[in-house]
N, C-alpha and C positions, 0 to 999 in steps of 0.2 A: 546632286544638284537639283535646286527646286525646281518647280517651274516658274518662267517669267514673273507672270501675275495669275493670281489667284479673286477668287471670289470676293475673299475676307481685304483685298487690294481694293476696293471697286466701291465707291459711293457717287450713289446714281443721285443723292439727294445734297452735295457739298452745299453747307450752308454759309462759307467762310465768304467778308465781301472786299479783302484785298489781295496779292497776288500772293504776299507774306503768310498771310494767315489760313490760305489756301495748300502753300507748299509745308506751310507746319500737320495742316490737318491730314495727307497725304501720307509725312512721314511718318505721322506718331503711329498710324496701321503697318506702316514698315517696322519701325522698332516694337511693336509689339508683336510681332511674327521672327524678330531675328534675323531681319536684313539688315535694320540700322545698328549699330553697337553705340553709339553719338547722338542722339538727336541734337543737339546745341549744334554739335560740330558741322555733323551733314548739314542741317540747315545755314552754317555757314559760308562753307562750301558751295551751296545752292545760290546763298546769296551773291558770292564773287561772280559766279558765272554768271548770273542775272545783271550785274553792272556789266558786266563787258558788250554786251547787246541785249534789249528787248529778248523775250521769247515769243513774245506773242504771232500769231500766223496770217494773215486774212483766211476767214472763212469761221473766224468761233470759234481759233484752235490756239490754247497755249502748251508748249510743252516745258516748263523748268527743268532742267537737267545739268549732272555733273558728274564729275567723277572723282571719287570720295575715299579717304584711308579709312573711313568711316564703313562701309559698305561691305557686306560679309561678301553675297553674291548680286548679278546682276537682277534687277529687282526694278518694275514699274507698275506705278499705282494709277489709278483712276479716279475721275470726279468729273460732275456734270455738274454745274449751276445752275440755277430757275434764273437767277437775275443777272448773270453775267461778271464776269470780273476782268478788270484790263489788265493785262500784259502787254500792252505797246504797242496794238496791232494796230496797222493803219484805221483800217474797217469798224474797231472800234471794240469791245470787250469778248473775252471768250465765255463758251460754255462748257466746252470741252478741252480739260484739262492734263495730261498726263504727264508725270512726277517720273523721271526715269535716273533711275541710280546707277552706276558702276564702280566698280569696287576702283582701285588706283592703279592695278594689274591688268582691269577686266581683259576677258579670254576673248578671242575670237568667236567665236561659234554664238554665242550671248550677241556681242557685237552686232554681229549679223544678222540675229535678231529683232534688234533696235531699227538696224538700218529696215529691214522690212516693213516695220508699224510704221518709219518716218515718206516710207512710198505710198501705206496705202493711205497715209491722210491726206494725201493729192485727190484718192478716190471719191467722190459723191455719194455713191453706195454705200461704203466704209465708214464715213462718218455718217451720217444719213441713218443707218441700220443704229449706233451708237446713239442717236439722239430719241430713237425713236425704242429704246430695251426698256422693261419692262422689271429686269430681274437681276442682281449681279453675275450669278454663275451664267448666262449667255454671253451677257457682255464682255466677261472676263476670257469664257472662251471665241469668241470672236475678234479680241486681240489679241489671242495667240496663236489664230488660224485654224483653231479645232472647229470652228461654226462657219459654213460657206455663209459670204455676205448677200444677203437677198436684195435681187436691185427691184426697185418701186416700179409701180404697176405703171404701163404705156400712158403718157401724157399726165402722170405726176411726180412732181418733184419729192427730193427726201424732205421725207418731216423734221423740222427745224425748231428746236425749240426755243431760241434764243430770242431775247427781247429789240423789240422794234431793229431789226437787222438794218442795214445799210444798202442801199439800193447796189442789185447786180450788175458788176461789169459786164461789159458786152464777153457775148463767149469766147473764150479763148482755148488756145489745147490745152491751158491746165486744167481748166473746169470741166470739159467733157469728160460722159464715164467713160472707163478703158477698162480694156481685161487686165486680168491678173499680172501685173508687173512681172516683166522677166529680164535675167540680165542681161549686160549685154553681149550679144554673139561674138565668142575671140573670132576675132581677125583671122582671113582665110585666103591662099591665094586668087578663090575663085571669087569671094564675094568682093574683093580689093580692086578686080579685072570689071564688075562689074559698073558701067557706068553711070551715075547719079548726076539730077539737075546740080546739087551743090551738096557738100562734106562738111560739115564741122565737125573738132575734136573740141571736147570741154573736162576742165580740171573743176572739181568743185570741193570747197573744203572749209570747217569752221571750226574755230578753236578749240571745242569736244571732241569734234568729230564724231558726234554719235545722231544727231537728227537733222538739221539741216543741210550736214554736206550730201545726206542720201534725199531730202526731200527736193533739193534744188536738181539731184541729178533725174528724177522721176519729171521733175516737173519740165527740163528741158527735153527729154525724151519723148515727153507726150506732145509737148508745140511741135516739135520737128516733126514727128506724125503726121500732126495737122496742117502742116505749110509742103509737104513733101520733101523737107530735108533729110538728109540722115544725118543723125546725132551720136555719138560712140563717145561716151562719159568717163573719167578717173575720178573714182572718186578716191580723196585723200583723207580717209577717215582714221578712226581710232587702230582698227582692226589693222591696219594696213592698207598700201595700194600695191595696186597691179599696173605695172604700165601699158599703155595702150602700146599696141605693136609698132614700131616704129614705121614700118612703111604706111600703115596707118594717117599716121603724122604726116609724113612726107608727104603724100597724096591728097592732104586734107586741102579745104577751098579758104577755110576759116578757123578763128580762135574762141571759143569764150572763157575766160577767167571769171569765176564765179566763186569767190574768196574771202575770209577774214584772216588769214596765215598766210606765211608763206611758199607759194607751189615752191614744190619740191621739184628739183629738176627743168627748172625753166626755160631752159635755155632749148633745149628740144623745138623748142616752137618757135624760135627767132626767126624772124624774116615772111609773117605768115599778117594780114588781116586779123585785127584783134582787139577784141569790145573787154576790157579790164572794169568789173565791180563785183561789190560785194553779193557773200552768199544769199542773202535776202532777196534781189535783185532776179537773182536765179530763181526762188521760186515765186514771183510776185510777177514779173513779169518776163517770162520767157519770152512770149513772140515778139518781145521788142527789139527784146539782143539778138534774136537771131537773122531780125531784117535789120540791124543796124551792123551787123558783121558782113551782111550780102550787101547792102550799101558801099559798105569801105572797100569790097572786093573787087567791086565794079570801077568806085574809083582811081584802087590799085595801092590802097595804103597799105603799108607793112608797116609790122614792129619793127624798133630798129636790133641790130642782134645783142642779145642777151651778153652785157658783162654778168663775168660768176661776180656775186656779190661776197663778203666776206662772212663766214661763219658767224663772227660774235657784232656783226650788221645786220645780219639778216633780220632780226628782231628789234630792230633800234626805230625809235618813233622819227620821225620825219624832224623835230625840235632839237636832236641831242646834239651837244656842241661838239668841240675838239676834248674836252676834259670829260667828258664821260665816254667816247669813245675809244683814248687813251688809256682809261681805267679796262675797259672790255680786252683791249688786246692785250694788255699784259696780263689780266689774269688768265688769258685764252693760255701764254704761254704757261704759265703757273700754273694751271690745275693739271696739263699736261705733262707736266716737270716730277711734281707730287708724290704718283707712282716708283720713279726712279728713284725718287729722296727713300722713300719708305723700304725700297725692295734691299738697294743699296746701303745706306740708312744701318738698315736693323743687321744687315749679313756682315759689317763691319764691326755694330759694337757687340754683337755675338763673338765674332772671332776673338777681340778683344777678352770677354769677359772668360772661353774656351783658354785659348792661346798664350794671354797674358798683351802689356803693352808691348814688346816689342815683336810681336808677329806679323809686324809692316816689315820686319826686317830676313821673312823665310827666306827662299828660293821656291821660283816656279814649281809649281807643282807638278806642270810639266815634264818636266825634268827628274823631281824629286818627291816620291808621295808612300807615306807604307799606310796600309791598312789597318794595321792597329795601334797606331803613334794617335792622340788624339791632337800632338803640336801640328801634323798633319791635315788633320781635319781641319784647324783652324786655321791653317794656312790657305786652306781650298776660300772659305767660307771669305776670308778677308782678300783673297784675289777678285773672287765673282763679284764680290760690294765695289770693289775697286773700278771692276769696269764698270758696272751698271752705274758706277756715281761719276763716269768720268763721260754720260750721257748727259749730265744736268746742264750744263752750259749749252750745248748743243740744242738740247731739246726745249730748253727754254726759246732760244734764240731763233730757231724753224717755227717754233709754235706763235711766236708772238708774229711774225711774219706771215703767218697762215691766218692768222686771228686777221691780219689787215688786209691781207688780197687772195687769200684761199689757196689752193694747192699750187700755181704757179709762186709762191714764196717760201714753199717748204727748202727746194734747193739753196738758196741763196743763203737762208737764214741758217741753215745745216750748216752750210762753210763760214759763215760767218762767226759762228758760234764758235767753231773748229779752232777759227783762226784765233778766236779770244783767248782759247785753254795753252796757243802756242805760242803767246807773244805776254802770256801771263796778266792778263785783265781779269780774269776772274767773273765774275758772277758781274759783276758791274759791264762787263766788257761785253757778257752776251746779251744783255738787255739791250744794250746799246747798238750791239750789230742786229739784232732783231727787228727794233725798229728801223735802223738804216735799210736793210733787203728789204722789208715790207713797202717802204717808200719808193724805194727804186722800184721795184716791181710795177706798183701803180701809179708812176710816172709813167712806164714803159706802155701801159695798156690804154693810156688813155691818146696815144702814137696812132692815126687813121692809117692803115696797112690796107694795102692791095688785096683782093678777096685769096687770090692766088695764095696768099701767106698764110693767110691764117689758119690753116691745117695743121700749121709747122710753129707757128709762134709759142705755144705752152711749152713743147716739147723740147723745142729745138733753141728756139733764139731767146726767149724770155731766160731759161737757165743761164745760157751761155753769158748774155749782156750782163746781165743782173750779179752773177757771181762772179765776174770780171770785174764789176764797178765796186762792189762791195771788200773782193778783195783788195781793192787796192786802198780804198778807203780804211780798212782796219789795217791794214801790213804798214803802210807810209804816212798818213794824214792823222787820223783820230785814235790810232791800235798806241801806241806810247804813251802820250798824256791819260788817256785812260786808265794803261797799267801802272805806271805813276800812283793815282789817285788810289786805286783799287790797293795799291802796295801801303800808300799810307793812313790808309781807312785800316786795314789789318794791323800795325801797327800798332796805329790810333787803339784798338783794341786789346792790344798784348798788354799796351802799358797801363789800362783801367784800374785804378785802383779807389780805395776810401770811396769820397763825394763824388767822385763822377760815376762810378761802376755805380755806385746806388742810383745817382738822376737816371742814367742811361734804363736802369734795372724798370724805375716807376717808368719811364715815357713807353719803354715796351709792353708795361703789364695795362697801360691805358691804352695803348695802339690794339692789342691781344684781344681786349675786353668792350671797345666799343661798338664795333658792330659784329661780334659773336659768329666770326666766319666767313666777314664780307670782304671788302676789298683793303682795308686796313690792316686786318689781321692778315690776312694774306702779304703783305709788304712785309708786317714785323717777322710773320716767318719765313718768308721768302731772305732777310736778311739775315735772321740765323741759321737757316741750311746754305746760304752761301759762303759763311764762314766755314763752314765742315769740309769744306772742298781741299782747302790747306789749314785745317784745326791748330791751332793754338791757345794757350790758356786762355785768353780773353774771351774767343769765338767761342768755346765750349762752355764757359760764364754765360753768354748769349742766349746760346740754345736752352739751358736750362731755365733762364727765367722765364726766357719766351713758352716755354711747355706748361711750367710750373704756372704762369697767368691763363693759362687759356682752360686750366683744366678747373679754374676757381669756378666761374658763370654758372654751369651744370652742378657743380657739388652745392654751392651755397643755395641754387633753386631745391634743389632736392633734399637739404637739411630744413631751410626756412616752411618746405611740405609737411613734414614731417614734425616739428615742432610747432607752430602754428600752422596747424590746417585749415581752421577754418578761415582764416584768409583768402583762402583759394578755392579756386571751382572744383569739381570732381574731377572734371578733366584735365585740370593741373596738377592734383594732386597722384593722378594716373600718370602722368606725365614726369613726374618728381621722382616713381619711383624706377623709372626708366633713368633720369639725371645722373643718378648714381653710378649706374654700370656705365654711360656714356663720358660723365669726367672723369671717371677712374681710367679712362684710354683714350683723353685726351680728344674730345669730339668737342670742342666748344659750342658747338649748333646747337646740344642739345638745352641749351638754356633760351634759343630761338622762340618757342613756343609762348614760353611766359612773356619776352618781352615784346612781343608782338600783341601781347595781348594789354600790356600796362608798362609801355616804354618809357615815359616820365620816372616809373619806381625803381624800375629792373634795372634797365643801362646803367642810371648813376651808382647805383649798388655794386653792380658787376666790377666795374671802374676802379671803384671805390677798392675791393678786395685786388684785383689784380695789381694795383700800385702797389697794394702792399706787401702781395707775393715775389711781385719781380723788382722789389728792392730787397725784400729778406734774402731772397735767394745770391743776388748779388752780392751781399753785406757777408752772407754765411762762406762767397767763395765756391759754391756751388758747379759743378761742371758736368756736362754730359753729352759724351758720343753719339747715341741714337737721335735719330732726327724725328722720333713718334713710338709710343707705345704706352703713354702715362706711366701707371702704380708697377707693369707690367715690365721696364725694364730701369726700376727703380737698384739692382745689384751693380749695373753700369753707370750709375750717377757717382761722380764724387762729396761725398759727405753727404750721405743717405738721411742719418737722422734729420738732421738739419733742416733738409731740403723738404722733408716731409711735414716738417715742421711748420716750416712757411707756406705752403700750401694749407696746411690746418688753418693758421692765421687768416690770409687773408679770405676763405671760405668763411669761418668765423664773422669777420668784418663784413663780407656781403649778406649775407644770409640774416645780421642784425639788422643792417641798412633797410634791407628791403622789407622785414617783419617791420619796424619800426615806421618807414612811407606808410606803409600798407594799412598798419594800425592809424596813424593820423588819416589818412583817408575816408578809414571806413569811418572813423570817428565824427571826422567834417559830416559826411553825410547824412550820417542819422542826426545829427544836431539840427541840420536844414530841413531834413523831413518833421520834425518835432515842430519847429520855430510857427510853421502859420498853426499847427494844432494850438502852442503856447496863445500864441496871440489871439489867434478865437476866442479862448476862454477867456483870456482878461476883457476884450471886449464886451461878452456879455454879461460880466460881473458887472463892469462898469454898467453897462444897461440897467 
C-alpha cells in the first residue's frame, strides 16, 4: 500500500480558477502515479458528490471528495491557490484544497486516515503551517502526520494567504487552537458516575462519510470544551461506527443530530432533548447547537419516540408519492425473493436435466437414496429446489411487508404468504398478503399505547393482532377470489398460442429492456418465476422469453463496441468488453453504463432488440425451467437452436439501432460545428 499522499500529490502553486478545473488538475497527478485508472470517470464521480452538497468549508478550505470504482487505493492530493476558488463556502472562496479519493471498497485503516486530516483542518496551526510551506515534500509530510505542526509565535496568528479574507467570527471553540485531536474516551463505569454540569451524545454523519462526518465531530468536541460540556461523538462514517455505550445515552442531558443520511439506529435516543441539522451545521456552528440543545433541556422538550422507520423509506425524499413508495416495497420484497428463485431455480432444472423430466415423481430421499444411482442424486437435487422454491411466496410476502413497516411486518407477511401457497393464490396471492400485513402493521403503530406496553408491543401484540387480521383476511375475505384469478392467469397462459404468445412475447421483451434492471424488468420477471411455482407449457414459454430479452441490452452494447468503436468513449468501449460475459449470464445492468450515458440512443435500441427476442422466442415455442443462468443453462432450454437464434436477432437489431442513432448524432454534430466556419467564409467572400 502507498502512502496517503506523496510530494509528486502536492501543488503548492494550483493555478486552476474553478472548482471543476481544480479537481481535474488534482486528479490528473493521481492518474499519472496510478491511483486513478479513470480520469473521466473519477472526475465524474467527483462531480456527483459535489452536487449533493457544496464542499466548501469556512476558513479557505475545500475538500472534493468521493468514493470511486475508479480508484486503485486510497489516495489524497493537494493544492493551494494565490487567488482562491469557491466551493460554496459561506466565508467565501478557498485556498486550500484537498482532492481525496477512495477506492468503492476503501479499507478501514485508509479510512481513518481521512477522518484524521478531516480533524485537523478544525486546527489553526494545521492549516496555518499549510498556508505558510514553502516546499511540497513538508507539506506532503505534514499531512500525513510525519511533520509535527509548528504553532505561530505568542501574539501571531497563522499566515494566511488567501485574498481579501472575510472578516472573523467572534471566537468560538472551533477556531481556538487545541492539542492533537484524541478520540473519544470508551465509556467507563467510573467516568459515567462522574457528575457534569450537562452530557450531550452527537451522531454525525455525511453521505461519504469520509470528511465532514469526522470534521463536524472534532468541531463539536472542541465547543463542548470551551462551554464546559462534555461531548461523546458517533460518528457514522464510511469506516464504520461504534456505538456509544448505551448507558451513555441513557444518562445523556442532550441530542445533537448532526446529519445528511440517515442515523442509523435512531431510535436509542427517543425521548431526550434534541437539535436535528445538517452535518455543515456541525462544523460551522457548534456552540449554537449546543446552547440550543441546553435551552430545550431547561425547557424540558423531548423527541417524541422514534417510529422504526421502513427499510426502503428510510431514503425516500420528503415529495415521493404513494406510487413510488409502492414501487420500493415490492421490489424490497423482490430482490429479497431473487436469491431463492436462483438457489431453487437452478437445483430443480439440474435435477431435470441429471434425472430426466419425471424426477418430480422420486420418493423421499429420505427414505430412499443409493450412493451411486445418479436417478438418486437428482432426486436429492430436485427435493432441496423444491423446498428452497416453496420459500418464494412466503419470502416475497414478509419482505414486502418489511419493506413497509420494518421488522414488526416480517411475521404477518410470513403467514400471509403461508397462507397464499395453502389456499392456492399463487404468486399473485403473496403479493397481495404482503401488502395487506404491511398495512395492518402500520395501522397498528400508529395506535397511542400506554408507556407500560410498549416493551411488549413488537414482540408480543403487533405479531399476534397483525397475523390474526391478516389471516383472516386471506383464509375468508380476499384468499379465494384471488386464487380464482391467479388460476386463470395460468390458464390464460397454457392456452397462449400464434398471436397472442408473440404480443405477450414483444410486451415482455419491452418490459425486460426498458429500464435495464429497474423496477419494470423486475415485474416482467418477477411474473415469470411466478409461473415456475406450478410450471406449465405457457409459464415456461415466459420465462424463456423473459431471459432470452434481458440478456439482448449487454450483448448488442458490447457487439455495437466492438464494431464501431469509435462511437464510443474508452470507457465504453472497456465496458463493452465486460457486456459480453455479463449478457451471456443474463445480468441486463450490464448495459446500465452506456445508457446512462446516452439514454435517448441506448433504451430505444435495447427495446427495439428485446421485442424481437421475446416474440422470436415465443413464435419458436421456446421453454425453460431455470429461473437464471443465460448461455450457461442453455441444455435446459427446450429448442435450444432456435432460442439461441432469437437472442442472435434481436442483439443484431439493437446493436444496429444504436450504431445507426449514434452515427446520426455524431453526424448532426459535426455538421453544426462546420455551419458558423461555412458561413464565415461566405461572409467574407462576399465582403
Amino acid at each position: 500500500m502507498s502512502e496517503l499522499i506523496t510530494a509528486e500529490l502536492v501543488d503548492l502553486d494550483l493555478s486552476a480558477e474553478t472548482k471543476d478545473a481544480a479537481a481535474r488538475s488534482l486528479a490528473e497527478r493521481m492518474a499519472a502515479h496510478g491511483r486513478v485508472t479513470d480520469l473521466e470517470g473519477f472526475l465524474a464521480d467527483v462531480a456527483a458528490r459535489e452536487a449533493q452538497m457544496p464542499t466548501g468549508l469556512d476558513g479557505g478550505i475545500g475538500i472534493p471528495h468521493c468514493r470511486s470504482a475508479h480508484v486503485t487505493e486510497p489516495t489524497l492530493a493537494f493544492g493551494r491557490s494565490a487567488s482562491g476558488i469557491d466551493f460554496g463556502a459561506p466565508d467565501g472562496p478557498a485556498d486550500l484544497i484537498f482532492l481525496i479519493a477512495a477506492p468503492a471498497g476503501g479499507d478501514a485503516d485508509h479510512l481513518s486516515i481521512l477522518s484524521t486530516l478531516a480533524r485537523h483542518l478544525m486546527d489553526d496551526s494545521f492549516t496555518g503551517a499549510l498556508r505558510s510551506a514553502t516546499e511540497a515534500a513538508p507539506a506532503a509530510a505534514l499531512i500525513r502526520g510525519d511533520a509535527p505542526t509548528e504553532e505561530p509565535p505568542p501574539g501571531e496568528p497563522p499566515t494566511d494567504t488567501r485574498p481579501a479574507p472575510a472578516p472573523e467570527p467572534a471566537p468560538t471553540a472551533a477556531s481556538k487552537p487545541a492539542p492533537e485531536p484524541q478520540p473519544t474516551p470508551a465509556a467507563t463505569p467510573d467516568t459515567l458516575s462522574t457528575p457534569a454540569p450537562f452530557r450531550i451524545v452527537a451522531i454525525t454523519s455525511c453521505p461519504t462519510g469520509i470528511a465532514h462526518t469526522y470534521m463536524a465531530a472534532e468541531s463539536l468536541e472542541k465547543a463542548g470544551q470551551a462551554a464546559g460540556v462534555e461531548v461523546f461523538v458517533e460518528t457514522q462514517g464510511s469506516a464504520g461506527f461504534k456505538r456509544l455505550d448505551p448507558r451513555l445515552v441513557a444518562d445523556a442531558d442532550g441530542v445533537i443530530f448532526a446529519h445528511d443520511v440517515e442515523v442509523r439506529e435512531k431510535e436509542r435516543f427517543a425521548g431526550k432533548p434534541t437539535v436535528d441539522v445538517g452535518v455543515k451545521a456541525g462544523i460551522n456552528r457548534p456552540a449554537e447547537l449546543i446552547a440550543e440543545v441546553r435551552q430545550k433541556a431547561e425547557r424540558g422538550e423531548v423527541a417524541a419516540p422514534a417510529r422504526a422507520t421502513a427499510p426502503m423509506d428510510k431514503d425516500a425524499a420528503t415529495g415521493d408519492g404513494f406510487a413510488t413508495r409502492l414501487r420500493k416495497w415490492l421490489m424490497t420484497g423482490v430482490s429479497y425473493m431473487v436469491p431463492f428463485v436462483a438457489a431453487g431455480g437452478l437445483l430443480i432444472a439440474l435435477a431435470f436435466a441429471i434425472g430426466g423430466y419425471t424426477i418430480n415423481k422420486a420418493p423421499s430421499v429420505a427414505d430412499h437414496f443409493l450412493w451411486t444411482d445418479a436417478t438418486s442424486w437428482a432426486a436429492l437435487l430436485f427435493q432441496v429446489g423444491n423446498v428452497a422454491f416453496g420459500f418464494l411466496v412466503p419470502v416475497l410476502a414478509g419482505f414486502i411487508a418489511y419493506g413497509m413497516a420494518d421488522r414488526p411486518g416480517l411475521v404477518p407477511g410470513f403467514v400471509g404468504g403461508a397462507i397464499a401457497l395453502t389456499i392456492n393464490a399463487g404468486f399473485l396471492g403473496g403479493l397481495i398478503a404482503g401488502l395487506i400485513a404491511g398495512a395492518v402493521v402500520m395501522a397498528i403503530q400508529r395506535v397511542a399505547v400506554p408507556p407500560v406496553l410498549r416493551g411488549i408491543m413488537p414482540v408480543v401484540v403487533i405479531p399476534l393482532i397483525s397475523s390474526a387480521l391478516v389471516g383472516f383476511l386471506m383464509f375468508l375475505v380476499i384468499g379465494k377470489p384471488v386464487a380464482a384469478l391467479q388460476k386463470g392467469l395460468t390458464d390464460w397462459l397454457s392456452g397462449l398460442t400464434g398471436a397472442n404468445a408473440i404480443i405477450l412475447g414483444v410486451i415482455l421483451g419491452l418490459m425486460m429492456c426498458f429500464d435495464l434492471g429497474g423496477p419494470l424488468n423486475k415485474v416482467a420477471y418477477a411474473f415469470a418465476v411466478g409461473g415456475l411455482a406450478n410450471p406449465n407449457e405457457g409459464s415456461l414459454k415466459v420465462m424463456a422469453a423473459v431471459m432470452a430479452a434481458g440478456m439482448v441490452p449487454p450483448l448488442a452494447m458490447a457487439l455495437a463496441t466492438t464494431v464501431r468503436g469509435r462511437l464510443f468513449t474508452k470507457t465504453e468501449r472497456d465496458n463493452g468488453k465486460a457486456a459480453w460475459v455479463l449478457g451471456a449470464s443474463f445480468i441486463t445492468e450490464g448495459a446500465i453504463p452506456f445508457a446512462a450515458a446516452d439514454p435517448l440512443r441506448v433504451i430505444p435500441a435495447a427495446m427495439a432488440g428485446g421485442a424481437v427476442t421475446g416474440a422470436l422466442s415465443m413464435a419458436f415455442g421456446c421453454t425453460l425451467r431455470a429461473p437464471h443462468g443465460g448461455i450457461f443453462v442453455v441444455p435446459l432450454i427446450g429448442q435450444p437452436f432456435v432460442y439461441l437464434l432469437a437472442i442472435a436477432a434481436g442483439t443484431g437489431v439493437s446493436a444496429a439501432l444504436v450504431i445507426l442513432l449514434k452515427g446520426l448524432g455524431t453526424r448532426r454534430r459535426a455538421g453544426a460545428a462546420d455551419a458558423p466556419a461555412d458561413g464565415g467564409a461566405e461572409v467574407k467572400a462576399a465582403a
